[in-house]
C-alpha positions as CSV (number, residue, x, y, z in Angstrom):
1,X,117.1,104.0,109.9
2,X,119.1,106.3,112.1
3,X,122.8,105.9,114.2
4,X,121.6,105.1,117.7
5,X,124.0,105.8,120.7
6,X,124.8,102.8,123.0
7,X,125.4,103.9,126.7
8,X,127.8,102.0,129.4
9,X,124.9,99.5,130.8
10,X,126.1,99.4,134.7
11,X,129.0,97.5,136.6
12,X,126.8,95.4,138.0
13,X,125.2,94.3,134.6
14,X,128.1,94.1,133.1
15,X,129.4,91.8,135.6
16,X,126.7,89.8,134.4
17,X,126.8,89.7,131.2
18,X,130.8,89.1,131.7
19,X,130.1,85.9,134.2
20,X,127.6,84.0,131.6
21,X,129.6,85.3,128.6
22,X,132.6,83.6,129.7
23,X,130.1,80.3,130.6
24,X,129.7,79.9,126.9
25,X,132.2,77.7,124.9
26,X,129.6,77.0,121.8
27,X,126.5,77.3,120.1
28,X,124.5,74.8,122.2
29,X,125.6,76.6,125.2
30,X,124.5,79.7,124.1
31,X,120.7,78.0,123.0
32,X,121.0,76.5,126.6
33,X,121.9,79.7,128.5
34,X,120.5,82.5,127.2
35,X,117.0,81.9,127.2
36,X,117.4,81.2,130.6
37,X,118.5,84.2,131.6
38,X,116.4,86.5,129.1
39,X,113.4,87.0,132.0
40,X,115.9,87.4,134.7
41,X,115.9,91.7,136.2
42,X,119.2,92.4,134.9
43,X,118.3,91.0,130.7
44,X,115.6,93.0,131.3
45,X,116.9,95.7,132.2
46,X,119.6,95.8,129.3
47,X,116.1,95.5,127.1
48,X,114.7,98.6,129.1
49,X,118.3,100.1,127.9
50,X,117.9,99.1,124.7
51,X,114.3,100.5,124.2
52,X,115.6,104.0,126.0
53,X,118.3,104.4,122.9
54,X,115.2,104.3,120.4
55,X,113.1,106.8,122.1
56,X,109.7,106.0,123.8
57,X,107.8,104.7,121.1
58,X,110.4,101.8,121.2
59,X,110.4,101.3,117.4
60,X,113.0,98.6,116.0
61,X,116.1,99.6,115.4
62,X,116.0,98.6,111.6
63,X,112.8,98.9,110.2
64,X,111.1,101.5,112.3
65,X,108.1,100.3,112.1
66,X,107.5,98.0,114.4
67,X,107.9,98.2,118.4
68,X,111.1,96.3,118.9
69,X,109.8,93.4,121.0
70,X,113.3,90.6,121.0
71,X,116.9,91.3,122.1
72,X,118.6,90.3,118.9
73,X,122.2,89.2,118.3
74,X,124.3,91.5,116.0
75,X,126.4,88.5,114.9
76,X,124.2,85.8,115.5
77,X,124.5,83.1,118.4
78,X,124.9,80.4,115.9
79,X,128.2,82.0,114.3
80,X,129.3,84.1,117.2
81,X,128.0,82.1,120.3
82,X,130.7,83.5,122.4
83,X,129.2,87.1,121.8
84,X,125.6,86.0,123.0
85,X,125.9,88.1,126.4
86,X,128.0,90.7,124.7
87,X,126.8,94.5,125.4
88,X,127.8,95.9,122.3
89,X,126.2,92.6,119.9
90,X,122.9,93.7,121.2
91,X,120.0,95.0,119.2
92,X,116.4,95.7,119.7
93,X,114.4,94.5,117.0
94,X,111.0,93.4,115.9
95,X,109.6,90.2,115.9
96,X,109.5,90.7,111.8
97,X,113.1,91.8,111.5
98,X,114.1,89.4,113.8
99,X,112.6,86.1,112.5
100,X,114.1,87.6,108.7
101,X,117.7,88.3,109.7
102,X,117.8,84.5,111.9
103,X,121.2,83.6,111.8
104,X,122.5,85.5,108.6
105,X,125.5,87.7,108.4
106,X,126.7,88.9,105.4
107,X,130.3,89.6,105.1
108,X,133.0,90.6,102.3
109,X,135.9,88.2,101.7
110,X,138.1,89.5,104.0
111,X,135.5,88.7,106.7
112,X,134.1,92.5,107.4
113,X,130.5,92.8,108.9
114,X,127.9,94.0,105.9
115,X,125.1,94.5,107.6
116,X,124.6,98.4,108.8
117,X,125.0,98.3,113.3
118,X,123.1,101.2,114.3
119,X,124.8,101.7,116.7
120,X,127.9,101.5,115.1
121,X,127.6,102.8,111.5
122,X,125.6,106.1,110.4
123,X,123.3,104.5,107.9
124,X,122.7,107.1,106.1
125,X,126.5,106.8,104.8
126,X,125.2,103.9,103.0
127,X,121.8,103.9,102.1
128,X,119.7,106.2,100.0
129,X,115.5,107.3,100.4
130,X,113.5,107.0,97.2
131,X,110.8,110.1,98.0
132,X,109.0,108.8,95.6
133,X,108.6,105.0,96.4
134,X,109.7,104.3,100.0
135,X,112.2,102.3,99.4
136,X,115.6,102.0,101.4
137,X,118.2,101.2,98.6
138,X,121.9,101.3,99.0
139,X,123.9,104.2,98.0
140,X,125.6,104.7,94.8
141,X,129.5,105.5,95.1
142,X,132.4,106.1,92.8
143,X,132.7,102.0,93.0
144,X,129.2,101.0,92.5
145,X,126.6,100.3,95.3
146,X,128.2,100.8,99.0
147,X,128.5,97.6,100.1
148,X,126.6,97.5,103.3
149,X,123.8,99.5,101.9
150,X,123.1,96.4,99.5
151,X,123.8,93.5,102.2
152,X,121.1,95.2,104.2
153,X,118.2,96.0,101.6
154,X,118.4,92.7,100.6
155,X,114.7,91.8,101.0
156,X,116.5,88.0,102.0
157,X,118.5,89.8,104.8
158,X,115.8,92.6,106.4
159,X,112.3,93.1,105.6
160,X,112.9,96.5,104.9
161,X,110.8,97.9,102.3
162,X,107.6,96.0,102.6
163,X,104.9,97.6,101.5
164,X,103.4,98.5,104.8
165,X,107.1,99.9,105.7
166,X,106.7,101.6,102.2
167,X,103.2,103.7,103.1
168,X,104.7,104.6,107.0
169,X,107.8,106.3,104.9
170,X,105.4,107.9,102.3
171,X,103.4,108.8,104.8
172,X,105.9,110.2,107.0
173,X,106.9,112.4,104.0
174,X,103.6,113.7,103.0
175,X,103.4,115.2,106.3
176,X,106.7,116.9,106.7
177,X,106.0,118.4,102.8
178,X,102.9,119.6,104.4
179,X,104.2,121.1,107.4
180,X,106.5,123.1,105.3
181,X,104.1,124.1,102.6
182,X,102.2,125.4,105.3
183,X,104.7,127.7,107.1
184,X,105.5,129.3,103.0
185,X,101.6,129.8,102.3
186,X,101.7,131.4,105.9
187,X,104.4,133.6,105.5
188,X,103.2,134.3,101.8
189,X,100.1,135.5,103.5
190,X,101.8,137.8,106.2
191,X,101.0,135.2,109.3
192,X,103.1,135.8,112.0
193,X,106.3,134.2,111.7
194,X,107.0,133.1,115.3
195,X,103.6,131.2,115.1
196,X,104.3,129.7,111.8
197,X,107.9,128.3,113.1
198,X,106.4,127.1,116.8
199,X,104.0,124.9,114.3
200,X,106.9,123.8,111.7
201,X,109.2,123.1,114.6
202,X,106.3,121.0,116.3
203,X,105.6,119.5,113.4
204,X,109.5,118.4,112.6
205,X,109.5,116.9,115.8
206,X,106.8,115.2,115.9
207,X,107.2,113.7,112.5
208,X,111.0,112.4,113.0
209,X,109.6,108.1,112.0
210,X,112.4,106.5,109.5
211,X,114.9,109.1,110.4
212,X,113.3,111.0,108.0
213,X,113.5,114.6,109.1
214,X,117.8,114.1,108.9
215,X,117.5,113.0,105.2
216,X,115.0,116.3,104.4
217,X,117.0,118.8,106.7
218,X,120.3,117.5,106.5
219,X,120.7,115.2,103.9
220,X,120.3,114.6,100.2
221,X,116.7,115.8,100.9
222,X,117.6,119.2,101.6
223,X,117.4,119.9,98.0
224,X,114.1,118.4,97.3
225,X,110.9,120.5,97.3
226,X,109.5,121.9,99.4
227,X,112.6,122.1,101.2
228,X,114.6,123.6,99.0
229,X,112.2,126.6,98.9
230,X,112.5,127.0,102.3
231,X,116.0,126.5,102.8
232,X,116.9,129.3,100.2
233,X,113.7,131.7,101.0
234,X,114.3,131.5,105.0
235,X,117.4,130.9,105.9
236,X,116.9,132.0,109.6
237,X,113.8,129.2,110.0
238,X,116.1,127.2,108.2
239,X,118.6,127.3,110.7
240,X,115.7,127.0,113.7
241,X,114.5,124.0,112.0
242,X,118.0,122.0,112.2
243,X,117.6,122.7,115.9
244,X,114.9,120.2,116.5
245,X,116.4,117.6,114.0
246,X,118.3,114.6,115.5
């Protein structure tokens, strides 16, 4: 999972979603109205919006995995109808994620939202990568387990670590280990350097799934091997690599 950045959607969209947010006075309004409007250009344009802050494979904002098919509510229609054409309470999610969240919405007892807004929170502040299983679990703090890293590993809440989620993480991370154990065997060997970084930068790039090249180049991975090698041994490709990480 990854921070997203939400963009202004136009005037005229907002307008829109203004007009028919202020039609809504309760929850059956809201399952009356908006799947009415969900066809209509200007919902689907604030999908093609949504899809453009998650890059063109279109992957779901939470689990990555999936192509994010459904306009989700943040705080869900059933609790929050008054939100339902809300800019900034709209997600893109899979249908998996999607049908699992429903209409929950954890909160503490003072009433603030648990469950990580990618567009809002940066999830890796609360959440932590097992290299070794896959798993998204929340991060340990002074005070226990952060709070919104918990509410959203729940496997209740978001099918997060499934085990086909799992293997696409693994997998992810076997190939940017290999990438960099490649560029150090090629250096080892006297390759030339600027064709060994074009690779390792290409392969960065083109390996970013999970938000997984931050947690290796810029998070707690940094210190993980083979990463850790590199960081120390090349400092310069070190810095080159950063370049190409979100």
């Amino acid at each position: 999972m990854r921070h997203l950045t939400r963009p202004p959607v136009s005037p005229r969209a907002q307008s829109y979603l203004t007009a028919w947010g202020n039609a809504i006075r309760s929850y059956d309004d809201a399952k009356k109205i908006w799947p009415t409007k969900r066809q209509t250009a200007t919902i689907r344009g604030i999908y093609n919006t949504l899809c453009s802050m998650v890059g063109t494979r279109q992957r779901c904002m939470y689990c990555e995995d999936s192509r994010g098919t459904d306009i989700e509510h943040y705080r869900p229609q059933r609790t929050y109808p008054k939100l339902t054409f809300t800019w900034c309470n709209l997600l893109l999610m899979c249908a998996g994620c999607n049908r699992k969240k429903g209409a929950q919405f954890p909160i503490d007892s003072i009433g603030t939202a648990l469950l990580i807004d990618p567009t809002v929170d940066k999830p890796w502040d609360h959440l932590q990568f097992d290299e070794n299983t896959g798993n998204l679990v929340a991060r340990w703090t002074n005070l226990g387990f952060d709070p919104k890293g918990a509410a959203t590993t729940i496997p209740t809440t978001l099918p997060l670590n499934i085990e086909a989620i799992l293997e696409g993480r693994l997998r992810t991370t076997r190939r940017l280990r290999r990438s960099v154990e490649t560029y150090l065997r090629e250096r080892a060997a006297n390759g030339d350097p600027n064709v060994a970084l074009i690779s390792l930068r290409s392969a960065i790039a083109d390996n970013d799934d999970f938000g997984l090249s931050q947690w290796f180049f810029r998070l707690d991975g940094v210190n993980s091997q083979p990463f850790e090698s590199l960081r120390r041994t090349f400092p310069v490709t070190w810095t080159s690599c950063l370049e190409v990480v979100p």
